[in-house]
N, C-alpha and C positions, 0 to 999 in steps of 0.2 A: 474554312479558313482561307484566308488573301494573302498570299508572298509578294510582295511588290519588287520589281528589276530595276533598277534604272540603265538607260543607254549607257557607256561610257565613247561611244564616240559616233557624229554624226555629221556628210555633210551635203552638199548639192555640186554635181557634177553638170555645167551647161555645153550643150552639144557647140565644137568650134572653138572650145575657151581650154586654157591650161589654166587658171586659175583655180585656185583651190578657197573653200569658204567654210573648211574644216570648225573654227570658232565663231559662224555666224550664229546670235540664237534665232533667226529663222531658216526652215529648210523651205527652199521653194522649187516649186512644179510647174512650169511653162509648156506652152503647146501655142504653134501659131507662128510668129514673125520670130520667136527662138525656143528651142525645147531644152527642158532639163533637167535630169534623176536625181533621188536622193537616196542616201547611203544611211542604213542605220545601223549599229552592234550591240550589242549585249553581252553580258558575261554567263555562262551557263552555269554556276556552281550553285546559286541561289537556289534555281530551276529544278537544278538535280536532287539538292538535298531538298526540295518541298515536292519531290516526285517519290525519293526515297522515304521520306516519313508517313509519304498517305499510299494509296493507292491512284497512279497513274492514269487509270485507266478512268476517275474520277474527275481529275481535275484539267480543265482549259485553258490555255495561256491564251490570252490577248493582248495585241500591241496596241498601246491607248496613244494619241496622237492629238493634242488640242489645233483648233482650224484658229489661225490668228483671226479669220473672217468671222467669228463667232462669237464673240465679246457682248456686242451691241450691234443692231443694225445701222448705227450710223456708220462704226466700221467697216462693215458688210458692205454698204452702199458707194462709202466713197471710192474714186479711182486713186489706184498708189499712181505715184512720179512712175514717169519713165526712168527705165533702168539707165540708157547710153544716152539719152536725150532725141533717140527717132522716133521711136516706137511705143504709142500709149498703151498703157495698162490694164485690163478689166478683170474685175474677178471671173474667174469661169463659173459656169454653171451649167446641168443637166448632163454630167460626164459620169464615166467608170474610173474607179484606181486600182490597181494591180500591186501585190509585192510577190517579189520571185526569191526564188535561190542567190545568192552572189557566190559564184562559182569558185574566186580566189582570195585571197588576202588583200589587204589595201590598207592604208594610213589613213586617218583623219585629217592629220597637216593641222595646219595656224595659221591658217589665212581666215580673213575677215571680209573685204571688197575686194571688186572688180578691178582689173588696171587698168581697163578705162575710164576708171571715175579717180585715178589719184592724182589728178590733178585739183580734186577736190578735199576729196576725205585725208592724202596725204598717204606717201606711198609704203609706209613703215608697216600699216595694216593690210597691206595687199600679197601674197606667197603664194607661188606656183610649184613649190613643195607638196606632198603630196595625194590624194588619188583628185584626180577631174577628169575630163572627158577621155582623156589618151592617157593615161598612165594607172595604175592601182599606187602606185608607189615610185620614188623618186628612180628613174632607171626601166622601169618594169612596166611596159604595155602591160593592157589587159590580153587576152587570151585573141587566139584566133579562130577563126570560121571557112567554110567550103562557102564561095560564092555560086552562083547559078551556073556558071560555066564551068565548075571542077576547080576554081584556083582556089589556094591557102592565101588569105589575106586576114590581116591585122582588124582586131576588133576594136570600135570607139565603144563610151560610153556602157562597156561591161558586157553587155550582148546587142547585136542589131535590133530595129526594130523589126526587121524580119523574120528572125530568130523568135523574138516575142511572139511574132502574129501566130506561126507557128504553134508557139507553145500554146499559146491564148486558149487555140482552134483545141488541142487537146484536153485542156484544164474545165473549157465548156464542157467535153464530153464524160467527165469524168476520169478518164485517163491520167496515169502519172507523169508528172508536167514540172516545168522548173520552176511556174506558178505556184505560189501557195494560196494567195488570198484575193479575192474582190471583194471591192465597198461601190456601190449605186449612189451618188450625189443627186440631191434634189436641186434644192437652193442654191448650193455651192460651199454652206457655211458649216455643215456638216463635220463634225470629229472624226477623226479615222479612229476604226475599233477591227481591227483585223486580228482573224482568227486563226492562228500561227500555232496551233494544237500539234498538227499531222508535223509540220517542220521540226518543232521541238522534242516531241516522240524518235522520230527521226536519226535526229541527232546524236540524242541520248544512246540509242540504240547501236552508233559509230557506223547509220548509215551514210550519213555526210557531215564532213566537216562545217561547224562553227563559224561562217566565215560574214556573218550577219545578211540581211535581207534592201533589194532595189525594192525602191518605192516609184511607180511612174505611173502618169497616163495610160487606158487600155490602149495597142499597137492603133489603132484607127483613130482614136482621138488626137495621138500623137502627132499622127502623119498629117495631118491637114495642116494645108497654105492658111495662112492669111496675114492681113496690113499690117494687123497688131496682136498683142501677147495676151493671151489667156493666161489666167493665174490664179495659183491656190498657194497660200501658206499655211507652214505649221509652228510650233514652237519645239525648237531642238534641245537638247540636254543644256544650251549654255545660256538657256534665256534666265532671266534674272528676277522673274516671275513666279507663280505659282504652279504655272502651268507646266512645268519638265517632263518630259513621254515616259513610259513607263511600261513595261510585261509586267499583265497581272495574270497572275497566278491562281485558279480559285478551283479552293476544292469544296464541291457541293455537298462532300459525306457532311454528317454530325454524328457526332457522339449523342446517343435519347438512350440513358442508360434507364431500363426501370425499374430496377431494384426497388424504389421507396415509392410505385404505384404499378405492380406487378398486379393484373387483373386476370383471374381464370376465363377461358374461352376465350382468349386471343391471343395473338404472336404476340409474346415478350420478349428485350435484349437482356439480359444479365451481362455487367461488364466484368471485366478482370485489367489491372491493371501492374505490369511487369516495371517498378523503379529502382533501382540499383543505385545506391551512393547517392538518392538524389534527382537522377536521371533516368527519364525513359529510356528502355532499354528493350531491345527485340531478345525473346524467348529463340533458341536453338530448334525447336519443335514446336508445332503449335500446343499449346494447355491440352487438359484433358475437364472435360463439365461432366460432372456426374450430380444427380439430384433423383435419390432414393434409386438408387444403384444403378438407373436408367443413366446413358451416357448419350449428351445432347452435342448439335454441331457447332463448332469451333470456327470462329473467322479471325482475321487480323483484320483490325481496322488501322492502324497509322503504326508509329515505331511506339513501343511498349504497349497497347490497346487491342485486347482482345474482348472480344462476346461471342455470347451462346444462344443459341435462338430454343426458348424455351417455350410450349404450350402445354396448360394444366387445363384438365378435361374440365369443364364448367357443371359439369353433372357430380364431381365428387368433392366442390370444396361449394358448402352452405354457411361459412361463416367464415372471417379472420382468421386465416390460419399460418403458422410459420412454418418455413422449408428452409432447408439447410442444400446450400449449394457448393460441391468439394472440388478443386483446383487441383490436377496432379500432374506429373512429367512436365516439370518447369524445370528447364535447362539453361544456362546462363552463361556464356564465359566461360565455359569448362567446368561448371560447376551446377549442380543438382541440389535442386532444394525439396525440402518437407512441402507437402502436400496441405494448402488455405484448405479450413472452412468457412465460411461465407454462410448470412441468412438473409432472408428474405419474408416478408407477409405477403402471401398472395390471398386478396380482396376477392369476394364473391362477385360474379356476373352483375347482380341486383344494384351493385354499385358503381356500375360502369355504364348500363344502359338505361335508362330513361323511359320507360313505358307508361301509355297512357294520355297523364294530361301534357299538357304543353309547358317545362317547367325551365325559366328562361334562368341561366346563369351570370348573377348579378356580384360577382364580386367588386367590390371598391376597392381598384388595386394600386398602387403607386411605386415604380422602380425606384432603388436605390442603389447607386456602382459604388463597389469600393474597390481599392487596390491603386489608385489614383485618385488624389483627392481635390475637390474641386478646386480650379484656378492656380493647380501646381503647374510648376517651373519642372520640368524632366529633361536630365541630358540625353544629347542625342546619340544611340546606343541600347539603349536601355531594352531590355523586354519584361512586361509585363504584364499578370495574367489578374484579369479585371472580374471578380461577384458580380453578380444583378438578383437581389432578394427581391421579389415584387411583395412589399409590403400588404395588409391592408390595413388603409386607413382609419385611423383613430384606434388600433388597437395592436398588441405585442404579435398578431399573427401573420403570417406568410403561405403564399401558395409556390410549389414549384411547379413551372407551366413546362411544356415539352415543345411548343411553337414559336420561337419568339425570335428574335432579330436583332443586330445592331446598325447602324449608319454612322460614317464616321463623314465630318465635312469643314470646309473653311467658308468663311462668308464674307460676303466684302459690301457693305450698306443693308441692304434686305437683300442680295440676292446669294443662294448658298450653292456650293461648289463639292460635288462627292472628292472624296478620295477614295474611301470604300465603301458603295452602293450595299444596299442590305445583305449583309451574311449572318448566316446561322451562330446563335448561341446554344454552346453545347449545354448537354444535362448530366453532370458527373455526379453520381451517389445523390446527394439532397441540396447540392449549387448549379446553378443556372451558369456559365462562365466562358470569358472570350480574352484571347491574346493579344495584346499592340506590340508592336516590334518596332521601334523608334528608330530605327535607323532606315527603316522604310518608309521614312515619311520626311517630308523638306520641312527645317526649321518654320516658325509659325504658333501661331493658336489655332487650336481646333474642337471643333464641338461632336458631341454622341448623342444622335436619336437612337431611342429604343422603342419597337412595337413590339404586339403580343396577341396570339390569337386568346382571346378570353369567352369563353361558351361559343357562340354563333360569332361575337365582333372581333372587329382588327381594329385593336386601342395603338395608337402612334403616342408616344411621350417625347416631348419635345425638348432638345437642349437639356440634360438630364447630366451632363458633366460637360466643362472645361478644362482644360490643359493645353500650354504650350510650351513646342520640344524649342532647347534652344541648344545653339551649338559649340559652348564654350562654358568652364565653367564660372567663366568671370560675369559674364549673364545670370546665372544661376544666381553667386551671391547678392545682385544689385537688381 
């Protein structure tokens, strides 16, 4: 499953400037004739509760970051304007990016440009309110530093670049470092996709404060002279695009419950499911599996999701046979309930493995989603938990597959755009099925691939539903 974050505040700090660009929707990174950090936040609550409902220890958070250089390469190619009017522009290329700790609080501010350009753009857009290079916030340097000679001197731009080389030199070694992440740029045009796992565990855990992550040049890319500016952009939570940055969230467990293709002579899951009122709900004590008096191991897999990891000796079941599986010590709320029973067919060996000739699995299968119906209008909000029956074609039957996938994306002519890159379709009882969380997603149309590993192939089904979330419900009726 994918929790999607959005930033709620980001902006670019340039070394020398008290301007603030708190509302620009580009964050930019210089190095050369001027250098410059970018500040990004999140709110941790999303985080927490898609940490609290799976297993932790599971899921990756990444900071996703579209590169404005990436669009097209005619983008890519061209030189932007000079910023002050000296100093020309090139995109960078063949660098390192770094994001660190931000050690203290800071404001995003509402500034837009430079105040050397308001004699252009007009100075209403320009605020030196606050965090940029010298302040976190209006009144409030950033922190201080021990320089080489023993003195306490005032920190620009959040920490030295000194300070950085330092940390860098550590974060190389493996060492705990105020570094969290490097990303290796080829081209220049590259996405930022930074691996922000250990920070967010971190955090969670009230080793360090929340206080959002610097984005900059590696300390040695930074430090270099030159005539003119190297530069990378991104697109920040204000651009008016598709493109807004995002922590993704992604837990690579599934639910592969096998209750309805339980086969002797292999690890099976039997699941158990704890819903109260409605709602998942976590058991007080893990369950108890019992299946013919033998008591099997218990895991929690998310909030209310538990399995048993069951193996039936392949030597004692030669035919279709039913088993009864008993649920007991479910504890709830201060409340103790009766003790499920649960069945199950566990399948002979004979029909799980294949010996002999070579006997290729040909099913004609066709996915169909329901739970959102094609080319609906959804507000935005909404959560929704989506079927996928893989039909087969020209007839009332269906297979339930254990491998399958979804893609969720937007497209703009022929070219398509992930929001969420393949995640796992769980297997609950006898449905195939996956969650959208609408408020995790920027108004829009958007489309659903679904593949499926079918015998030996990987079938992809293309465009298989439409929906677009909108964000009012005056859209909805028109």
């Amino acid at each position: 499953m994918v929790t999607r974050t959005f930033l709620d505040k980001c902006t670019t700090i340039i070394q020398g400037s008290k301007d603030n660009f708190g509302l620009n929707p580009i964050g930019m990174l210089n190095y050369g004739a001027m250098v410059s950090r970018c500040l990004v936040h999140f709110d941790m609550e999303n985080i927490e509760n898609a940490c609290k409902n799976g297993n932790k220890d599971d899921i990756k958070h990444i900071l996703k970051l579209t590169n404005c250089g990436s669009i097209d390469n005619n983008s890519f190619n061209a030189k932007p304007a000079p910023e002050d009017g000296f100093f020309d522009r090139e995109r960078a290329t063949s660098f390192d990016i770094i994001a660190f700790r931000v050690p203290e609080f800071w404001d995003g501010g509402r500034g837009f440009d430079s105040s050397d350009d308001f004699w252009f753009v007009g100075k209403r857009v320009v605020s030196q309110h606050g965090a940029n290079w010298y302040y976190a916030y209006d009144g409030k340097e950033w922190g201080t530093e021990i320089d080489g000679e023993g003195h306490i001197v005032p920190v620009e731009g959040i920490v030295s670049n000194e300070t950085l080389e330092k940390e860098y030199e550590k974060y190389s070694k493996g060492e705990e470092s105020l570094i969290i992440a490097r990303q290796h740029f080829d081209v220049g045009n590259e996405n930022f996709s930074f691996d922000i796992t250990n920070y967010v565990n971190d955090v969670i855990a009230g080793k360090y404060q929340n206080y959002g992550i610097g984005i900059a040049f590696s300390p040695a890319t930074e430090s270099i002279s030159l005539g003119n500016i190297q530069y990378v952009g991104f697109f920040t939570n204000h651009t008016n695009t598709f493109f807004t940055p995002v922590v993704e969230s992604r837990d690579n467990s599934v639910i592969s419950d096998d209750r309805y293709m339980f086969f002797a002579g292999k690890t099976n899951k039997l699941y158990f499911y704890s819903i109260l009122g409605g709602i998942p709900t976590d058991l007080e004590e893990l369950p108890v599996c019992t299946i013919n008096g033998q008591e099997y191991p218990v895991t929690r897999q998310n909030t209310g999701v538990y399995y048993a990891t069951v193996k039936v000796d392949r030597g004692s079941v030669s035919e279709r046979t039913i088993l009864y599986d008993v649920w007991s010590n479910l504890k709830a709320n201060g409340e103790e309930f009766e003790e499920v029973e649960m069945e199950f067919v566990v399948y002979p060996r004979s029909e799980f493995a294949s010996l002999g000739n070579y006997s290729k699995v040909d099913f004609n299968l066709e996915p169909s989603i329901s739970g959102i119906n094609d080319n609906e209008k959804i507000y935005q909000g909404d959560e929704r938990t989506l079927n996928v029956i893989f039909k087969v074609k020209y007839s009332s039957d269906y297979e339930l597959l254990k491998d399958c996938q979804y893609r969720i994306y937007v497209k703009d002519g022929k070219r398509e755009y992930d929001v969420i890159n393949w995640d796992n379709i769980d297997t609950c009882g006898k449905n195939n099925s996956f969650k959208i969380k609408s408020a995790e997603l920027m108004p829009g149309q958007y489309h659903v691939d679904v593949r499926a590993k079918v015998g030996t192939d990987l079938r992809v089904y293309k465009d298989k539903l439409k929906f677009t979330i909108v964000d009012n419900i005056t859209n909805i009726i028109h």
